[in-house]
N, C-alpha and C positions, 0 to 999 in steps of 0.2 A: 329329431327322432331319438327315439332311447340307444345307448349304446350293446352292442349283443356281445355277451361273452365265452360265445364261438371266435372269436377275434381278438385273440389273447397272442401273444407274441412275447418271446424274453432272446436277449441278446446280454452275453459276457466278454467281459474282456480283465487280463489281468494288470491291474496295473505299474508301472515303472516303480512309484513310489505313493507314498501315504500323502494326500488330500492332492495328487495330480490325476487330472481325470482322462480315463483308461479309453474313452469316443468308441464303443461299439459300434462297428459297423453291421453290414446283410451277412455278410461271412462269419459272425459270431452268434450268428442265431441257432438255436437247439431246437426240437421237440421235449417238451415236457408236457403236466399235469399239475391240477390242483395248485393255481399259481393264486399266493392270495396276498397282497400288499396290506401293510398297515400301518397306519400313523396314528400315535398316540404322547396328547396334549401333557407336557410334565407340566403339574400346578404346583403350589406353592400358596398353603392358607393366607390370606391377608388377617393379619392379627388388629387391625386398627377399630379403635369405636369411635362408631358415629352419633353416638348420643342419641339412639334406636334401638326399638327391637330387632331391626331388621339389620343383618351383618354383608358387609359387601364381597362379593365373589374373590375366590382364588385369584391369584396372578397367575397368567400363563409363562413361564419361562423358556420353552423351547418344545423339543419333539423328538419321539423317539421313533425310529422306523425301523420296519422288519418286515423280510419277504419270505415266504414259506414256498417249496415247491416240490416236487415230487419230478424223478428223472429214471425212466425205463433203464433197465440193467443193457444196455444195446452197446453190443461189442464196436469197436472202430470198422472193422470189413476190409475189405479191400486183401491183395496180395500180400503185403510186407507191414509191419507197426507205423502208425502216423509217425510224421515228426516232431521235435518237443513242443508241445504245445497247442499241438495242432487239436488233437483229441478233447474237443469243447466241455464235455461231465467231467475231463480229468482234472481244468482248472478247478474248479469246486472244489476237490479232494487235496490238491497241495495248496490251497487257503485254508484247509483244514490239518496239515500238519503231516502229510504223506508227500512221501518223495516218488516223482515220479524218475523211471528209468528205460529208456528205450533200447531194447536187443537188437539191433540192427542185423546183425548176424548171427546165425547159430554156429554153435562150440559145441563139437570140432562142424567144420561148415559141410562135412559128409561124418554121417554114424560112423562111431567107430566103436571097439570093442570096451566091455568096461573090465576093470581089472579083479572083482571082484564082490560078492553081495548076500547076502540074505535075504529072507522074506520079507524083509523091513529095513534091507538099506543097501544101496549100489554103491561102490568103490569106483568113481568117474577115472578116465586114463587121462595120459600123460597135457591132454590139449585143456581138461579143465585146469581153473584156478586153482592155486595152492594157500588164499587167503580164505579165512576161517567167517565162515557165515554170507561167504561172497554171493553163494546164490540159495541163502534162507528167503522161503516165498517164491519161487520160481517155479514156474513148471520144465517140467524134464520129461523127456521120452526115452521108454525103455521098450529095444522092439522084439522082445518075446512076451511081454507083458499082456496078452490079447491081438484080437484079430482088429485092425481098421486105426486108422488116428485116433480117434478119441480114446481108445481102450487104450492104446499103450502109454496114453498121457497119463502122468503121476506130480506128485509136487514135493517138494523139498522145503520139510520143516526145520532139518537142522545140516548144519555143513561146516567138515571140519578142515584143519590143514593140513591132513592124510587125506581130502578130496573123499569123506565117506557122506553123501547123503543120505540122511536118514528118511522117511518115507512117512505120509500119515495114513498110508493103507498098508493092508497084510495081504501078499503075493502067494499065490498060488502055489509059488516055486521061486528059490534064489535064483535072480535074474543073472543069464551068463552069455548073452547077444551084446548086441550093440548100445550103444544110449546116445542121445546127440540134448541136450538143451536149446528150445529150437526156438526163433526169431520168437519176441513178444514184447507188447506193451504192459508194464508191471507198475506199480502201487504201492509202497510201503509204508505206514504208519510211524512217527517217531523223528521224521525229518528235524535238523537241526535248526537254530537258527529261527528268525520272526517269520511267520507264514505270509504271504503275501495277501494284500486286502483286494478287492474288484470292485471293478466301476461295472453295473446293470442299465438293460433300458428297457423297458417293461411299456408297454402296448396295451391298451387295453379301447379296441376299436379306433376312435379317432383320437387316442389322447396318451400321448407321450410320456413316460416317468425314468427320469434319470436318475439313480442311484449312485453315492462313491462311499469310497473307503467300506464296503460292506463284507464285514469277517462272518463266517460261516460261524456259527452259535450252536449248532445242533446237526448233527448227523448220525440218521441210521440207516444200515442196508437192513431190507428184509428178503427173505427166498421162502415165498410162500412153496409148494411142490402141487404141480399143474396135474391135474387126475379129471375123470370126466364129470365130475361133481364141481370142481372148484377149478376153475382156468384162469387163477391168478398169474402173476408173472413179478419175478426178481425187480427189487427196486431199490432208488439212490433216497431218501428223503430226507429236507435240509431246511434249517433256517435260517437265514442270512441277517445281523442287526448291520446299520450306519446311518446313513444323511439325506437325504434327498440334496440334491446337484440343482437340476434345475425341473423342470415341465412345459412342456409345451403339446398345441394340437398338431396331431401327423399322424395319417390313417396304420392303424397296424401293416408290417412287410407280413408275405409270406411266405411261412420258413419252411414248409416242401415236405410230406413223409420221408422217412427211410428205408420204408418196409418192416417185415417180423423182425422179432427178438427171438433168441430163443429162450426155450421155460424150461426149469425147471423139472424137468423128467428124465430117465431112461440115460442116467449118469452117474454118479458119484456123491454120496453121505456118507464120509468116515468120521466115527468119532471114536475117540482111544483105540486109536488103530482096528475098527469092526465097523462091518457094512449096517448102518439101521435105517430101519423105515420110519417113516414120520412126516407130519405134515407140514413141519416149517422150521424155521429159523431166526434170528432177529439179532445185529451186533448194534449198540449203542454205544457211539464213543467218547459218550459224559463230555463231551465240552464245556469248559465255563472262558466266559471271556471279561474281561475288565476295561474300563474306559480312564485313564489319566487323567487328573484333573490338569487345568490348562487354559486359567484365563484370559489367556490371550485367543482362544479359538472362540467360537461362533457357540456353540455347544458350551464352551465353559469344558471341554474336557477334550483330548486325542480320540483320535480313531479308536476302534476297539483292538484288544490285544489277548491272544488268549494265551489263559494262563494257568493253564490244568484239563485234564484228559481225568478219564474216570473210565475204561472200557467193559463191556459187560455183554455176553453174548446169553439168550433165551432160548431151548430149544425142548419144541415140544415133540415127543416121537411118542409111536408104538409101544405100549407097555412090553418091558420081553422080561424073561424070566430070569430068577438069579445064575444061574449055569450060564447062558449068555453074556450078559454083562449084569454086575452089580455095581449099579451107583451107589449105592448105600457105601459102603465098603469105598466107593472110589473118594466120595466127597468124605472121610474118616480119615482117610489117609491125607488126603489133601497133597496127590504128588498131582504132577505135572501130566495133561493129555493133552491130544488135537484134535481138533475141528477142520473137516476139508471138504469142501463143495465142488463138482466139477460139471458141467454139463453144455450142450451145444455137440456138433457133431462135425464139422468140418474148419481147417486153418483160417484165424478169423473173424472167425463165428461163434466163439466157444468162450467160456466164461472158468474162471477159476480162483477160489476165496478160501486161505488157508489163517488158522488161529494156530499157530505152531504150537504153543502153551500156554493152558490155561486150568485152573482149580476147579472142580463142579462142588455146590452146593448139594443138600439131600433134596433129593424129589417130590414132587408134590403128585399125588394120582388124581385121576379126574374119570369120572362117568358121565360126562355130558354129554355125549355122542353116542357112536353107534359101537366103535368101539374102545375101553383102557388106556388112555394114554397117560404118559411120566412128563413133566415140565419140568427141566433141569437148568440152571443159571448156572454158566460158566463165567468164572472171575479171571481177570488178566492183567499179569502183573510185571509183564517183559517190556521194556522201554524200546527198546529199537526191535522192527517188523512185527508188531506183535499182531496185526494185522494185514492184510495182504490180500491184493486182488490183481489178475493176471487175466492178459487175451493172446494165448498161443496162436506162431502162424506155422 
């Protein structure tokens, strides 16, 4: 019988080390999408004549494999941040060059008062950090900041060792209440050090595909914004190159729903510290990866290794007028803005993706729809956090 590709299954795991394989088990299985495996033949012309017209086929040399897949933006859940590692999308992101960091507890572990602020930055009390950038990418609670969780959540683009974070939205009012930085699972781009490669195991009905050493090649987040026209929803999407391990037949496991996500709406687009509308968003974090030549391996080369980032964020909003905001004028200057996303509504639940700084390029307009929109590409040029995605509890 034909195999159905309703019956797709992927399981990760990180592994210890480079060409030792990582054995997914049921416990490393995910939901994802648009799962597509591929293996492609490296040839090599055969130069030899045969005293013919007719010239004899390539040599085949080996194989290159690549897994593509796409991962719902779905928060961890539960009461408190998983534990390291626990959070299965998250392995993907530190084989891509992000340091994961778990808040175990919130600082101070009751609100307490802040010392000091603006419209655009709270002075944290005596219980924060006195190290400089200690919680750039974090989310923070400010609680006169609006009415409910979600409203008083904010995020900290910059952080000094006066404890001043600076803010990527504009407050209503210099916040003079409490602030607490509260329990989260957090994300940082820029991670030191070789990223760690995964062993995969890829299902496809009755038939087993084991992957190792597979370094992430390609990653974007997109945040399309959920409106009654368009019920997209926030996404991981990734390439993965390495090896294929072994294969065998084994009916796909089944990896179980999680429930909703949240989308996209009725939250937070700041860009240069101002609320705009618009329909989406897109960061691409230029990957390129290299393979070491190495012949002693099977391949004729190491595992892959990446060897340069290139980040670039797309965002298409709301044509607004120059009194608003002037891009023109912004991408002239070429200083420094931010990019901050927030949305979900309860601890847990709730999603948060900060670009502390970054250069906008000049706008491009567009009448293709119904109404004006500006496509602006923001360039990013900061080495440590320059990216950053957080799940407050």
């Amino acid at each position: 019988m034909a195999m159905r590709s309703q019956f797709t299954s992927v399981a990760v795991k990180t592994q210890s080390a480079v060409d030792t394989w990582g054995s997914p088990t049921s416990s490393d299985l995910f939901p994802c999408a648009n799962v597509n495996l591929r293996s492609e033949s490296i040839t090599a012309e055969n130069p030899e004549y045969l005293g013919a017209i007719d010239r004899p086929g390539d040599f085949v040399l080996g194989e290159r494999v690549s897994l593509t897949l796409s991962i719902p933006m779905r928060p961890p859940g539960g009461a408190s941040p998983p534990a390291a590692d626990a959070y299965i999308p998250g392995r993907f992101l530190k084989a891509a060059n992000f340091t994961e960091i778990v808040t175990s507890a919130a600082v101070p572990t009751s609100p307490a008062a802040v010392s000091a602020g603006t419209t655009t930055s709270a002075t944290l009390g005596a219980a924060a950090s006195s190290s400089a950038q200690a919680y750039k990418g974090f989310g923070l609670s400010l609680s006169d900041n609006g009415s409910g969780y979600n409203r008083q959540l904010t995020a900290i683009k910059d952080y000094t060792s006066g404890k001043i974070a600076t803010l990527p939205e504009t407050l209503s009012g210099a916040p003079a209440a409490n602030y607490q930085i509260p329990k989260q699972l957090s994300y940082h781009s820029g991670a030191t050090g070789n990223p760690p490669v995964l062993s995969l195991s890829v299902w496809y009905d009755a038939v087993r595909f084991d992957l190792i050493n597979m370094a992430v090649s390609s990653l974007r987040f997109t945040f399309p914004v959920s409106t009654r026209n368009s019920t997209e929803y926030p996404m991981m999407e990734l390439t993965l190159d390495g090896d294929i391990y072994q294969w065998a037949d084994e009916a796909a496991p089944t990896v179980g729903a999680l429930g909703a996500i949240p989308t996209f709406k009725d939250g937070d687009m700041w860009i240069a510290n101002k609320a705009l509308g618009g329909s989406s968003f897109s960061v691409d974090m230029g990957i390129q990866v290299g393979y070491p030549p190495n012949p002693n391996k099977a391949q004729g080369n190491d595992a892959a290794q990446l060897t340069q980032t290139k980040r670039t964020a797309q965002i298409t909003l709301n044509h607004n007028t120059k009194a608003t905001i002037d891009f023109r004028a912004l991408a002239l200057a070429q200083s420094y803005h931010s990019l901050w996303a927030q949305y979900g509504y309860t601890a847990g639940n709730m999603v948060g993706f900060l670009i502390p700084n970054g250069r906008f390029t000049y706008p491009n307009q567009d009448v293709g729809s119904e109404f004006v929109s500006q496509t602006i590409d923001m360039l990013i040029d900061d080495v440590s956090r320059s990216v950053n995605l957080y799940f407050p509890y």
